[in-house]
PyMOL Python script that loads the backbone (N, CA, C, O; Angstrom):
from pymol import cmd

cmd.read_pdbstr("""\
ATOM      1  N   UNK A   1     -17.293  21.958   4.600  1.00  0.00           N
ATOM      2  CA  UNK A   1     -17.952  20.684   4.762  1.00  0.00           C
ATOM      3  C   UNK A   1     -19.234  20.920   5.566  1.00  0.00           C
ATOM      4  O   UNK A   1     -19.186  21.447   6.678  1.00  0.00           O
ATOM      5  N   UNK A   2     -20.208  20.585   5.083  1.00  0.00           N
ATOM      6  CA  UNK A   2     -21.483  20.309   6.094  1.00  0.00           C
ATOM      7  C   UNK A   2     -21.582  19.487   6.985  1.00  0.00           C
ATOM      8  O   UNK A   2     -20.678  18.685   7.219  1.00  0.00           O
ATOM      9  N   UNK A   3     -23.160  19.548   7.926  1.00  0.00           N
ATOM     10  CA  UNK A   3     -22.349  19.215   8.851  1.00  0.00           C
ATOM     11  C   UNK A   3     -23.279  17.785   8.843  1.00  0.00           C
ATOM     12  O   UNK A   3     -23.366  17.098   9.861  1.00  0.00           O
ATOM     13  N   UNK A   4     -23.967  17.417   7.561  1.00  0.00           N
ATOM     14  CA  UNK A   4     -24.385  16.221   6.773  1.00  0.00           C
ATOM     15  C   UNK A   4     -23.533  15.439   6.992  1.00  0.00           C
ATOM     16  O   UNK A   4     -23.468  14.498   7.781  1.00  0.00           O
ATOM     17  N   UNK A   5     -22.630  15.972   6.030  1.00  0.00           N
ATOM     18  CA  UNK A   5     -20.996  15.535   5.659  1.00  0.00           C
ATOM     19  C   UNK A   5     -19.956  15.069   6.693  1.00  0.00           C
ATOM     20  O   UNK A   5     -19.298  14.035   6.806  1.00  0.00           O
ATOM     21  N   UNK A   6     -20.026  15.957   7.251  1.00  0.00           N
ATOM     22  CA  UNK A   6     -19.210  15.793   9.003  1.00  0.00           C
ATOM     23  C   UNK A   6     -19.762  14.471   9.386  1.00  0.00           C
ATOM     24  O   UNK A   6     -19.031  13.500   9.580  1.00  0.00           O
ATOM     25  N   UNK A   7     -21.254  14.430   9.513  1.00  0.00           N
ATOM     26  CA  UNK A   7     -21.888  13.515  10.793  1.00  0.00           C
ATOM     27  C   UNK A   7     -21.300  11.473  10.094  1.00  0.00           C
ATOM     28  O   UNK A   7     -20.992  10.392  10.594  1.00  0.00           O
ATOM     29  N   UNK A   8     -21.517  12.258   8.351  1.00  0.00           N
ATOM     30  CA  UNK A   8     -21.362  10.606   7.939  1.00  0.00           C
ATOM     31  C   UNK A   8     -20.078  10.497   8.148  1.00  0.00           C
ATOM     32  O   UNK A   8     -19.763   9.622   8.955  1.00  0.00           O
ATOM     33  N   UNK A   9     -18.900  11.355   7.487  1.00  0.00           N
ATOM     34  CA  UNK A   9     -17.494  10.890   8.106  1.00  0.00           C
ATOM     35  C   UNK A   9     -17.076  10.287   8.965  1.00  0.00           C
ATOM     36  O   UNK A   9     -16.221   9.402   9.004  1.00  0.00           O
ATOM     37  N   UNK A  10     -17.724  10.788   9.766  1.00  0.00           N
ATOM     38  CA  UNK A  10     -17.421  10.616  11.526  1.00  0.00           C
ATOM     39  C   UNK A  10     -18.430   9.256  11.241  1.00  0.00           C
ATOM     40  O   UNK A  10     -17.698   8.289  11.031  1.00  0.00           O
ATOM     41  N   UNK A  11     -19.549   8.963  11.185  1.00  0.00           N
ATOM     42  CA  UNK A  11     -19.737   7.260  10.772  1.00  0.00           C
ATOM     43  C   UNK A  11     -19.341   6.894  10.466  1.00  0.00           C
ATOM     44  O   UNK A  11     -19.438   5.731  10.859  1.00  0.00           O
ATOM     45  N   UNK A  12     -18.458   7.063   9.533  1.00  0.00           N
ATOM     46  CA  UNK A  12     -17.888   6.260   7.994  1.00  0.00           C
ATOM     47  C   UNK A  12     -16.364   5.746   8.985  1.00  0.00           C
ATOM     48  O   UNK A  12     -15.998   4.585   8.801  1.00  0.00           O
ATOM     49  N   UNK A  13     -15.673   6.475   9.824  1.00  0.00           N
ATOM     50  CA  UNK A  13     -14.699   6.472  10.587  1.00  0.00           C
ATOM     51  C   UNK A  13     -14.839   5.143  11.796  1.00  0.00           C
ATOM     52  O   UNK A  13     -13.880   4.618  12.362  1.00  0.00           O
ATOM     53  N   UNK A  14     -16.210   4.813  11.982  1.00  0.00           N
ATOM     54  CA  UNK A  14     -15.900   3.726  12.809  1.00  0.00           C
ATOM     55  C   UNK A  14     -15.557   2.532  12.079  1.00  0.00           C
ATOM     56  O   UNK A  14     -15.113   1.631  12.790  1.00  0.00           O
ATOM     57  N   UNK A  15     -15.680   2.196  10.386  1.00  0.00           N
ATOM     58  CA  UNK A  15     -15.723   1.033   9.491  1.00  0.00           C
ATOM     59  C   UNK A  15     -14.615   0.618   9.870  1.00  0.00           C
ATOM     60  O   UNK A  15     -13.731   1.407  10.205  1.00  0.00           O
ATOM     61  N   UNK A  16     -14.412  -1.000   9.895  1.00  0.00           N
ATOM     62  CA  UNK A  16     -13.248  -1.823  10.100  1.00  0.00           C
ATOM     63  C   UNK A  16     -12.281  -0.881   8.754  1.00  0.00           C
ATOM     64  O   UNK A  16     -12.988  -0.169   8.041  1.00  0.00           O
ATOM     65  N   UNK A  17     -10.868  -0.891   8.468  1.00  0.00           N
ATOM     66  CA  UNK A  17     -10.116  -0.495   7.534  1.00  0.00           C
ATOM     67  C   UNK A  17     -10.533  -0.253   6.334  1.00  0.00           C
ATOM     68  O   UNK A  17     -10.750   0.730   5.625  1.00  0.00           O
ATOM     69  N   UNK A  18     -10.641  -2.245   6.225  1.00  0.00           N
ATOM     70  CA  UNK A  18     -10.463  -2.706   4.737  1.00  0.00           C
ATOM     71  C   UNK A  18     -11.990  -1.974   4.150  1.00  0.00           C
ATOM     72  O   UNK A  18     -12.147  -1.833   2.937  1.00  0.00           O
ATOM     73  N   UNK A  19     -12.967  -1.578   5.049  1.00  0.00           N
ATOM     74  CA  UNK A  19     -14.727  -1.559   4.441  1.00  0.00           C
ATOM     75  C   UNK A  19     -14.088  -0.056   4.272  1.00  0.00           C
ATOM     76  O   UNK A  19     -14.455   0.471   3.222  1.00  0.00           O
ATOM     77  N   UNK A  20     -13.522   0.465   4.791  1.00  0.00           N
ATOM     78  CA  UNK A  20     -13.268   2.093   4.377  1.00  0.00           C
ATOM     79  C   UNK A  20     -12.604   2.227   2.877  1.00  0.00           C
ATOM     80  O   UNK A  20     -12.689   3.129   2.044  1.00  0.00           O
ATOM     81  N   UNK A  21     -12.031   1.188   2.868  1.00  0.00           N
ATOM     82  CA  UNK A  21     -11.324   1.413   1.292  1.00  0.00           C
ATOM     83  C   UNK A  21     -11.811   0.672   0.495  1.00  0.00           C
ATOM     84  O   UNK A  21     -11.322   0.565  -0.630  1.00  0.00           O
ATOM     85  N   UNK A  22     -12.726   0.086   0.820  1.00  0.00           N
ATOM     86  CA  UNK A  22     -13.818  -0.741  -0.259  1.00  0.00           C
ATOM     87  C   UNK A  22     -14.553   0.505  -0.966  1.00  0.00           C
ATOM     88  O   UNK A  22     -14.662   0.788  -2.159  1.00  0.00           O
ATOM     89  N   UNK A  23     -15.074   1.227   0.338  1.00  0.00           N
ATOM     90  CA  UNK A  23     -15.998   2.461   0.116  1.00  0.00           C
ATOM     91  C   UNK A  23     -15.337   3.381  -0.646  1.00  0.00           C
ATOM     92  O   UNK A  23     -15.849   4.134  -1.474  1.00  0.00           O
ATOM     93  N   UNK A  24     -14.095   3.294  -0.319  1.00  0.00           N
ATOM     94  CA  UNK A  24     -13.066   4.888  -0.569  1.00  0.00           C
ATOM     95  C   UNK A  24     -13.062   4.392  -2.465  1.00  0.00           C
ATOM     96  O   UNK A  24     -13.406   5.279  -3.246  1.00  0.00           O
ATOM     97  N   UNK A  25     -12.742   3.262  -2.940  1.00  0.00           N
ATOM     98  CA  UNK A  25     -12.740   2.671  -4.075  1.00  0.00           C
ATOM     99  C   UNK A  25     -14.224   3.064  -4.728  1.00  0.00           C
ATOM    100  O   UNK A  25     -14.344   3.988  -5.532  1.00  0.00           O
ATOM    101  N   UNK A  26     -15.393   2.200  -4.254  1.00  0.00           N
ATOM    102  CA  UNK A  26     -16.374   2.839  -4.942  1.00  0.00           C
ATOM    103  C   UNK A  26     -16.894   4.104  -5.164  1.00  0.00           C
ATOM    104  O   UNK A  26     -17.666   4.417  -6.070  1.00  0.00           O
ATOM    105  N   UNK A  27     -16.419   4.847  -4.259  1.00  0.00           N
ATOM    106  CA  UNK A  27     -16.682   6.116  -4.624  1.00  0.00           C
ATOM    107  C   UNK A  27     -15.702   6.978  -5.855  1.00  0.00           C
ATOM    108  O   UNK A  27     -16.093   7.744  -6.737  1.00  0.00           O
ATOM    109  N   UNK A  28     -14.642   6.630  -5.602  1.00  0.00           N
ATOM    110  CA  UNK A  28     -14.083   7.053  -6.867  1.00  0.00           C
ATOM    111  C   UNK A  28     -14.084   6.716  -7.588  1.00  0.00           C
ATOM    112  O   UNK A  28     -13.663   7.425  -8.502  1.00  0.00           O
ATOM    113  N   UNK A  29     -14.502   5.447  -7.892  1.00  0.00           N
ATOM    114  CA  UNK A  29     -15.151   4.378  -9.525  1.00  0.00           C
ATOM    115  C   UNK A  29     -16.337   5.572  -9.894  1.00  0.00           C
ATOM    116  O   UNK A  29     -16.224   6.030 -11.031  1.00  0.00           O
ATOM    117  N   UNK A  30     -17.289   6.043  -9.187  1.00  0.00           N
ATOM    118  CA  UNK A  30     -18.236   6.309  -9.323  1.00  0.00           C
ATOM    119  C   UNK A  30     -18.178   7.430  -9.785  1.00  0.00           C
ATOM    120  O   UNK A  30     -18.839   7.749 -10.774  1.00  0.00           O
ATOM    121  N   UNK A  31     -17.340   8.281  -9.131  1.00  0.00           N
ATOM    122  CA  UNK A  31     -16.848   9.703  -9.900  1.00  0.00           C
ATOM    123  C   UNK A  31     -16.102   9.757 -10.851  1.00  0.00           C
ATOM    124  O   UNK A  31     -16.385  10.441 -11.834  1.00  0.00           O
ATOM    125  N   UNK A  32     -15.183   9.172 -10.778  1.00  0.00           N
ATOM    126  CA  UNK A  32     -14.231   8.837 -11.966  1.00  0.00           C
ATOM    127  C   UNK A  32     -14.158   7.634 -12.936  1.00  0.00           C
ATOM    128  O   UNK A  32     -13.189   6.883 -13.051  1.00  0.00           O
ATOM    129  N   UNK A  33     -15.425   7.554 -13.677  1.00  0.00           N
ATOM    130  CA  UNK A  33     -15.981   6.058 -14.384  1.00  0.00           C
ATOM    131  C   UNK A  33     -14.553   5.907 -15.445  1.00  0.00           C
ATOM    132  O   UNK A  33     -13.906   4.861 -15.421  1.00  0.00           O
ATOM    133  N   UNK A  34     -14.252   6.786 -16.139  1.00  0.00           N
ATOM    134  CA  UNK A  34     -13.191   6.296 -17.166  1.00  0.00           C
ATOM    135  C   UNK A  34     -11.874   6.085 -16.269  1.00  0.00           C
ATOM    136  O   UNK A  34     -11.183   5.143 -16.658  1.00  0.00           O
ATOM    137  N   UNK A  35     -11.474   6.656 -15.340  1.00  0.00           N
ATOM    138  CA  UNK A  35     -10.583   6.696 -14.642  1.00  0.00           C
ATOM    139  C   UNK A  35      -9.732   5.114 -14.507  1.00  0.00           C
ATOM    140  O   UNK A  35      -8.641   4.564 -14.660  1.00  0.00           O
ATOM    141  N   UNK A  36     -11.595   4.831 -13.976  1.00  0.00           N
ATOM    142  CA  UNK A  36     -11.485   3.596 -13.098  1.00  0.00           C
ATOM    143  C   UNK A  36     -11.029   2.517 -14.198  1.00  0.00           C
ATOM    144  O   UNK A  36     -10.199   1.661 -13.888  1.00  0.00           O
ATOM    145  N   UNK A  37     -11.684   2.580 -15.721  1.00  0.00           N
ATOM    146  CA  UNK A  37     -11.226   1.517 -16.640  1.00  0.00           C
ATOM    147  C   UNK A  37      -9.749   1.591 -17.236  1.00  0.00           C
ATOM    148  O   UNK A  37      -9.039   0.687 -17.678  1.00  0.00           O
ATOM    149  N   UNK A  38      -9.518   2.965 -17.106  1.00  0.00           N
ATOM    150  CA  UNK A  38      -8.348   3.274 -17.598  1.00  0.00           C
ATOM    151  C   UNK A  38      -7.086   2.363 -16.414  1.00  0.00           C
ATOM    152  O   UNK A  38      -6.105   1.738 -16.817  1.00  0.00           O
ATOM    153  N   UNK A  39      -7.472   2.532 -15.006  1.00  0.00           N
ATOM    154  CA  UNK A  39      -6.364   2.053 -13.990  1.00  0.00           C
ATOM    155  C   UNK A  39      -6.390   0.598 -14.477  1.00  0.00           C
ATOM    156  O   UNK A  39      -5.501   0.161 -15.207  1.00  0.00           O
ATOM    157  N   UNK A  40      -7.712  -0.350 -13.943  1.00  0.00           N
ATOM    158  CA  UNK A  40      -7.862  -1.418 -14.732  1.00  0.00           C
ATOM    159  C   UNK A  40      -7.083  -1.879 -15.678  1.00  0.00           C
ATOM    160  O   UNK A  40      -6.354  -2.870 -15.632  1.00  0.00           O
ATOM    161  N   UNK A  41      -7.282  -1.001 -16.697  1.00  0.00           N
ATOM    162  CA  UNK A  41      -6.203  -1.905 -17.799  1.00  0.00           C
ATOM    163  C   UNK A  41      -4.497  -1.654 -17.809  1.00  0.00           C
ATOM    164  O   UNK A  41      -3.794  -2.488 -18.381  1.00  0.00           O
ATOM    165  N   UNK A  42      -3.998  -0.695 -17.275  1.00  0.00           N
ATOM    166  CA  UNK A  42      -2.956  -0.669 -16.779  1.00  0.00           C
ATOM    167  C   UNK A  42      -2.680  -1.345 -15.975  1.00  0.00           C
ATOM    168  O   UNK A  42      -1.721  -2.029 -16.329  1.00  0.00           O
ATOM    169  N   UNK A  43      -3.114  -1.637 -14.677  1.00  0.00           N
ATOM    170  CA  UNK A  43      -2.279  -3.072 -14.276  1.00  0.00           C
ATOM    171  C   UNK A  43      -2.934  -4.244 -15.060  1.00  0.00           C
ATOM    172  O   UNK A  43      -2.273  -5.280 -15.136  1.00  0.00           O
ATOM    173  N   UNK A  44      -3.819  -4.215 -15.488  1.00  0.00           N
ATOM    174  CA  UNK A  44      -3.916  -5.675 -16.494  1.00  0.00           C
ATOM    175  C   UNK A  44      -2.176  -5.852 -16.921  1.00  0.00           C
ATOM    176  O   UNK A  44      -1.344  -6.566 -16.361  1.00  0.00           O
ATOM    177  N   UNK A  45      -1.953  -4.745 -18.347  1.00  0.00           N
ATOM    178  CA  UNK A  45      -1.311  -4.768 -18.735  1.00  0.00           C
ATOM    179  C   UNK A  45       0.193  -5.051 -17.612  1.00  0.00           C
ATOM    180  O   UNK A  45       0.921  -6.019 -17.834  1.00  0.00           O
ATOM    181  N   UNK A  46       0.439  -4.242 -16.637  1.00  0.00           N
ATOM    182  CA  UNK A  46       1.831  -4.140 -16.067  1.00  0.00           C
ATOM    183  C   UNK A  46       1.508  -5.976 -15.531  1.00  0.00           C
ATOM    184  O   UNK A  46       2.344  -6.760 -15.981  1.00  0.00           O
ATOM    185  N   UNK A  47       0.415  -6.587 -14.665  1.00  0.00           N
ATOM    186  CA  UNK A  47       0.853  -7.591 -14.064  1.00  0.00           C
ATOM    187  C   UNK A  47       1.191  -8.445 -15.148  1.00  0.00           C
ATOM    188  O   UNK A  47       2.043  -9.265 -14.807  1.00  0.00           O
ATOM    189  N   UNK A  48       0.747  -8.572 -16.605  1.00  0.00           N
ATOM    190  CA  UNK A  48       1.226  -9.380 -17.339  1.00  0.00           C
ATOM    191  C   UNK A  48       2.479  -9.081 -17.934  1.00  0.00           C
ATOM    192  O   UNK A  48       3.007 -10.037 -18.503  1.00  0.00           O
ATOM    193  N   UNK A  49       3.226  -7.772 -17.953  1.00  0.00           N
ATOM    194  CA  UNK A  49       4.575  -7.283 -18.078  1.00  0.00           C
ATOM    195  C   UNK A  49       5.557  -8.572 -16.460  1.00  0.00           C
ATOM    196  O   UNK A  49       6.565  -9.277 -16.493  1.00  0.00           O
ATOM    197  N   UNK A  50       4.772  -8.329 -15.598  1.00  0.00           N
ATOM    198  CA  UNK A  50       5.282  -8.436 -14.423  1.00  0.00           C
ATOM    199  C   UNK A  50       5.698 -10.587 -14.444  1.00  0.00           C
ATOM    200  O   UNK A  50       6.769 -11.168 -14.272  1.00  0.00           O
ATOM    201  N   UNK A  51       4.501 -11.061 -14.686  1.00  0.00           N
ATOM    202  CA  UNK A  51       4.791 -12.151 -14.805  1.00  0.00           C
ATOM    203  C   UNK A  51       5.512 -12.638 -16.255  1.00  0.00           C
ATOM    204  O   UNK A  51       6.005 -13.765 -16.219  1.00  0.00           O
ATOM    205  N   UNK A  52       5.590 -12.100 -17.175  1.00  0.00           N
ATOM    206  CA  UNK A  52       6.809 -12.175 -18.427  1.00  0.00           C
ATOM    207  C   UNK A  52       7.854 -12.345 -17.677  1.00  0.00           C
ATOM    208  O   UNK A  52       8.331 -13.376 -17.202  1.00  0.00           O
ATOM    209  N   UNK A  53       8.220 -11.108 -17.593  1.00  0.00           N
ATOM    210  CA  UNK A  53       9.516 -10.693 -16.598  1.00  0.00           C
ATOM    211  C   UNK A  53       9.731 -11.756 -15.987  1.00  0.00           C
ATOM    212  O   UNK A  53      10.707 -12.365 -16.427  1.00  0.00           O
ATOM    213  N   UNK A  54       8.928 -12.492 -14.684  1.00  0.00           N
ATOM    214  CA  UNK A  54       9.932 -13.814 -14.296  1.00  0.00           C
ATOM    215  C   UNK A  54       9.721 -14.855 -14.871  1.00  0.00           C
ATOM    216  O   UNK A  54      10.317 -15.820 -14.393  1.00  0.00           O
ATOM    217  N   UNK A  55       8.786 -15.134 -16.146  1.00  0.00           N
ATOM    218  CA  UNK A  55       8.887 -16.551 -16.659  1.00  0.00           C
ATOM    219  C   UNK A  55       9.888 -16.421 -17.689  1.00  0.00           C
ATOM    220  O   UNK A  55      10.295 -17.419 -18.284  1.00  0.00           O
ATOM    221  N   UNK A  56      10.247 -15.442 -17.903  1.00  0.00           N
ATOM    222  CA  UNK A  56      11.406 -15.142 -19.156  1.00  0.00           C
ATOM    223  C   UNK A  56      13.199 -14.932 -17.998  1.00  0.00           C
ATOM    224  O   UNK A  56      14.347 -15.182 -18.365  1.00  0.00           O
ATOM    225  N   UNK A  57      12.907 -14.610 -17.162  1.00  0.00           N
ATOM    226  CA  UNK A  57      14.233 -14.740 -16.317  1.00  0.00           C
ATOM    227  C   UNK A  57      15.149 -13.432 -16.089  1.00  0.00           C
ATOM    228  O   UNK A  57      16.319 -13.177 -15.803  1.00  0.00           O
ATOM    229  N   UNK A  58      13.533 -12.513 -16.480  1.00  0.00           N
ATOM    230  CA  UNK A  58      14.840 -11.096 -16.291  1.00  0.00           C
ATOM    231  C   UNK A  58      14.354 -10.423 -15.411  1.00  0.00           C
ATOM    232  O   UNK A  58      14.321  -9.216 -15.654  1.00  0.00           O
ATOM    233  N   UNK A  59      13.801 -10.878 -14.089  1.00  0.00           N
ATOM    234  CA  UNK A  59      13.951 -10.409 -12.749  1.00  0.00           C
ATOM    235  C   UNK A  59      13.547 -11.711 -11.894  1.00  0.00           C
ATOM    236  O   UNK A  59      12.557 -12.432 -12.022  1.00  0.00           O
ATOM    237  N   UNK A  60      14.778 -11.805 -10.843  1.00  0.00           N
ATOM    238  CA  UNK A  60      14.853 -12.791 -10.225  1.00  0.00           C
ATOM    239  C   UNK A  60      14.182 -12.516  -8.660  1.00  0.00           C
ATOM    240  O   UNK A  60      14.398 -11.414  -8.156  1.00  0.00           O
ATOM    241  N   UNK A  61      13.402 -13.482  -7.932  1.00  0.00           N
ATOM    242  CA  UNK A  61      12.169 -13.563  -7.167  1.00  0.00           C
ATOM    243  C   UNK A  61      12.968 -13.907  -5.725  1.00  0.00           C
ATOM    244  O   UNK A  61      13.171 -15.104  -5.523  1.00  0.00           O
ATOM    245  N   UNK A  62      13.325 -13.181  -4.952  1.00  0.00           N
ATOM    246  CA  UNK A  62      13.469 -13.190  -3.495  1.00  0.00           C
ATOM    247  C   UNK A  62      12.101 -13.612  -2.833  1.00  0.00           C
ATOM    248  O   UNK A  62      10.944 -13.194  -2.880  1.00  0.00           O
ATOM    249  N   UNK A  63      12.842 -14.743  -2.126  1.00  0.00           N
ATOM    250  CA  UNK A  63      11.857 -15.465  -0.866  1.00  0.00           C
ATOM    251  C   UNK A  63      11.270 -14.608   0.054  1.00  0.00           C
ATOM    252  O   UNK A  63      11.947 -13.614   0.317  1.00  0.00           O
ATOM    253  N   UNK A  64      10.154 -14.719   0.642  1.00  0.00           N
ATOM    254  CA  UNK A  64      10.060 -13.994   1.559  1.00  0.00           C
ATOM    255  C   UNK A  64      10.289 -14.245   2.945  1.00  0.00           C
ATOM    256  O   UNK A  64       9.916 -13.555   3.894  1.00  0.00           O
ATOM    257  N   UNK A  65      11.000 -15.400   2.960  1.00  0.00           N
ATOM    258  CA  UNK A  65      11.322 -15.185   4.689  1.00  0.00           C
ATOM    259  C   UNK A  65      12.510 -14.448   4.359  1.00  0.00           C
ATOM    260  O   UNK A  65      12.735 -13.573   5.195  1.00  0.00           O
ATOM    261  N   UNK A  66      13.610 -14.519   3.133  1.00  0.00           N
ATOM    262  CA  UNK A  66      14.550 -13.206   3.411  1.00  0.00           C
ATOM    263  C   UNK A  66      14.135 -12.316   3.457  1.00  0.00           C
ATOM    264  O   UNK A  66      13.997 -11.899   4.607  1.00  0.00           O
ATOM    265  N   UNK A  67      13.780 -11.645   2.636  1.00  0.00           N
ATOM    266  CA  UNK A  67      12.711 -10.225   2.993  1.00  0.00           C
ATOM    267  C   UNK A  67      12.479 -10.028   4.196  1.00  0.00           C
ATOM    268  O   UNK A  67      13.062  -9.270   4.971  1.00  0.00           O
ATOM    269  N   UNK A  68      11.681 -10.661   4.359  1.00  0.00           N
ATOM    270  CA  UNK A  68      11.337 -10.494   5.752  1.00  0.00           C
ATOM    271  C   UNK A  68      12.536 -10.735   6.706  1.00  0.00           C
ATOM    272  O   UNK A  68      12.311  -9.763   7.428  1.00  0.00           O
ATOM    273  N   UNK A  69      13.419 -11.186   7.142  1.00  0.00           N
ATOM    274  CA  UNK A  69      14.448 -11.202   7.435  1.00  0.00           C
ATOM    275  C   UNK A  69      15.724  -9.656   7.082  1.00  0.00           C
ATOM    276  O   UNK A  69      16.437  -9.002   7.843  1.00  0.00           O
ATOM    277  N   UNK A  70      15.552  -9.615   5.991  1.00  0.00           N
ATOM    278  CA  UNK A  70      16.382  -8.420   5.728  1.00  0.00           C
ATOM    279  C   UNK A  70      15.636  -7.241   6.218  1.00  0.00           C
ATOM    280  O   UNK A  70      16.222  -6.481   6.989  1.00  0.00           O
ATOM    281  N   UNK A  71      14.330  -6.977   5.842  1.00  0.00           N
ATOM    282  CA  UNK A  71      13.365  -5.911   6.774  1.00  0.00           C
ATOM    283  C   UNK A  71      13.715  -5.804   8.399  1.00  0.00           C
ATOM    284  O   UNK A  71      13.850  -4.870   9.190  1.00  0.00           O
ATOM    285  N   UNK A  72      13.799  -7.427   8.486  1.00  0.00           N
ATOM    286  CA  UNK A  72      14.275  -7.397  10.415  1.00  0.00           C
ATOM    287  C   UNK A  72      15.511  -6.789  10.910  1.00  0.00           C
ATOM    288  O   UNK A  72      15.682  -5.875  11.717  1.00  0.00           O
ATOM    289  N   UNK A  73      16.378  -7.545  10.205  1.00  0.00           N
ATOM    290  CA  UNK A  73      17.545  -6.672  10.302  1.00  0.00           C
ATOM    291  C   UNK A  73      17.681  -5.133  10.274  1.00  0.00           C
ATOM    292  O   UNK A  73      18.160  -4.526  11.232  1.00  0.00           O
ATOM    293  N   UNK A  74      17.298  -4.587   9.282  1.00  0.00           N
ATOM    294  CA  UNK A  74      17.323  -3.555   9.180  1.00  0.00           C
ATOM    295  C   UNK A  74      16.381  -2.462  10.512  1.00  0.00           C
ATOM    296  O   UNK A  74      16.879  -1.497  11.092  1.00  0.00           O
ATOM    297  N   UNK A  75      15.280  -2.874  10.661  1.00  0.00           N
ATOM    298  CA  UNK A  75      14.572  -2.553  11.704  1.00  0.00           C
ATOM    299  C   UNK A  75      15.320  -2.448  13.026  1.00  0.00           C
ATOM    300  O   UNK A  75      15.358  -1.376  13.630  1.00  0.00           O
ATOM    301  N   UNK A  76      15.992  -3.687  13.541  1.00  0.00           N
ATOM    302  CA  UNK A  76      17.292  -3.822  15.046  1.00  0.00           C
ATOM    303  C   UNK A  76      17.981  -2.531  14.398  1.00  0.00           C
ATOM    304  O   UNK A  76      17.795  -1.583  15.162  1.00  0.00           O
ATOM    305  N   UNK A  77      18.568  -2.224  13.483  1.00  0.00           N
ATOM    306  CA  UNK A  77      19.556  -1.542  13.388  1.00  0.00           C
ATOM    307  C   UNK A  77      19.025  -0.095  13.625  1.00  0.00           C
ATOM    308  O   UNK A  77      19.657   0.639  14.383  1.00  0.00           O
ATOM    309  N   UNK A  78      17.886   0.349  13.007  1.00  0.00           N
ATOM    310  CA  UNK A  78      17.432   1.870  13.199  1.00  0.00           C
ATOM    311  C   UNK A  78      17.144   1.882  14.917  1.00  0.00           C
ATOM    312  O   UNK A  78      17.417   2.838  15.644  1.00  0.00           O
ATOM    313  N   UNK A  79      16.514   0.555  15.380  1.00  0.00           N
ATOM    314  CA  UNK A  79      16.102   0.624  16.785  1.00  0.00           C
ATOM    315  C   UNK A  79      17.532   0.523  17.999  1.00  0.00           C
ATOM    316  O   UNK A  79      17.542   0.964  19.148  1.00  0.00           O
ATOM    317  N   UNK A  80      18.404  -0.050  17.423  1.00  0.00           N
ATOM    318  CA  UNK A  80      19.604   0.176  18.435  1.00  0.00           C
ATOM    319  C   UNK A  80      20.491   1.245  18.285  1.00  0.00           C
ATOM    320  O   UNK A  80      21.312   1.549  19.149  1.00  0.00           O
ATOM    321  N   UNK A  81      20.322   1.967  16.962  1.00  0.00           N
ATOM    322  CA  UNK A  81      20.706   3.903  16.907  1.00  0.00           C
ATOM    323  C   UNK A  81      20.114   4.521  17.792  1.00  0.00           C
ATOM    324  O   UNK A  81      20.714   5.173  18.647  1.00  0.00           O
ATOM    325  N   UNK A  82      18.658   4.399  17.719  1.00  0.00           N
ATOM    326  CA  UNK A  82      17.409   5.079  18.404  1.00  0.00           C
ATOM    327  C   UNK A  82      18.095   4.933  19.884  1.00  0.00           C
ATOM    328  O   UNK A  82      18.041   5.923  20.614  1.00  0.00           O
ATOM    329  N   UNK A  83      18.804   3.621  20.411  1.00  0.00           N
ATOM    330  CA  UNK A  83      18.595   3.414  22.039  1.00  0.00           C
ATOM    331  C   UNK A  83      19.948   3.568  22.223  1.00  0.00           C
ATOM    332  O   UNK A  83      20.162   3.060  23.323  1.00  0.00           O
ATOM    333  N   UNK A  84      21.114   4.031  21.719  1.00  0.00           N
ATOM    334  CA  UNK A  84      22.454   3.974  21.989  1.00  0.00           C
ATOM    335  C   UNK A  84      22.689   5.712  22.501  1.00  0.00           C
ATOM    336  O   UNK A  84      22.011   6.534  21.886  1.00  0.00           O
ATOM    337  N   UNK A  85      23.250   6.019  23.156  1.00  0.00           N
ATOM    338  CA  UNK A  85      23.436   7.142  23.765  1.00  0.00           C
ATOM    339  C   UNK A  85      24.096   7.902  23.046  1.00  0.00           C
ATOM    340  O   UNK A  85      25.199   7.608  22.585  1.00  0.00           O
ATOM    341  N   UNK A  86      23.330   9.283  22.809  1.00  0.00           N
ATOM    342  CA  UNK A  86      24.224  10.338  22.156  1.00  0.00           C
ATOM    343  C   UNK A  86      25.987  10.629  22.833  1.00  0.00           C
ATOM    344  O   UNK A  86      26.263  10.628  24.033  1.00  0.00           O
ATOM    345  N   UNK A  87      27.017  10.867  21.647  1.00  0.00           N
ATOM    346  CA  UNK A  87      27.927  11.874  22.398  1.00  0.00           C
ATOM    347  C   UNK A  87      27.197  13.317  22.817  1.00  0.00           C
ATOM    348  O   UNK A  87      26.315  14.028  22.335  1.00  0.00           O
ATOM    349  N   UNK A  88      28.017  13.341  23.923  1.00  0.00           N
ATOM    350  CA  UNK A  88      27.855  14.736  24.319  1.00  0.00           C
ATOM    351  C   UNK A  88      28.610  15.407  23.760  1.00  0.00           C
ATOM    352  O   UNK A  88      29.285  14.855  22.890  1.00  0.00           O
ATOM    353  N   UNK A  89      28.864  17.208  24.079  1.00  0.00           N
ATOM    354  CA  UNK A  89      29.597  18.107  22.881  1.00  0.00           C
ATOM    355  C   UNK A  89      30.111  18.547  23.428  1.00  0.00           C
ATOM    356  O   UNK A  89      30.894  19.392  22.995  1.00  0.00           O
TER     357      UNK A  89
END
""", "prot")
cmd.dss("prot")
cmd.show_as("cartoon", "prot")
cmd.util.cbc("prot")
cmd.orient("prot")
């Protein structure tokens, strides 16, 4: 890497997140022009697979406060393994 290259990284590194992956996106549109139409129409295609699927009734749509709820749960549980005291040997 040059040290061109280096200096913008290291700029490019202060961008809020989302402007880094705005950037990180156009740049690979830019290198990868068919790439980019090709991804495009694949989720075209899958989100309209995706909304079939629940207007036809063959995948059923969890709420998200369960989700989110079942995520919670699950989270206490890895975190009170984490804090419960090993046996000794």
């Amino acid at each position: 890497m040059t040290a061109t290259l280096k200096k913008i990284a290291n700029d490019l590194m202060t961008l809020p997140p989302e402007e880094r992956l705005e950037l990180a996106d156009m740049l690979y549109e830019r290198a990868n022009p068919g790439d980019a139409k090709a991804i495009e129409q694949a989720w075209s295609e899958e989100i309209k697979r995706r909304v079939e699927d629940v207007e036809t009734g063959r995948v059923k749509l969890i709420p998200s406060e369960k989700v989110h709820a079942e995520i919670r749960r699950k989270l206490n549980e890895i975190k009170a393994r984490r804090l419960s005291p090993r046996p000794s040997r």
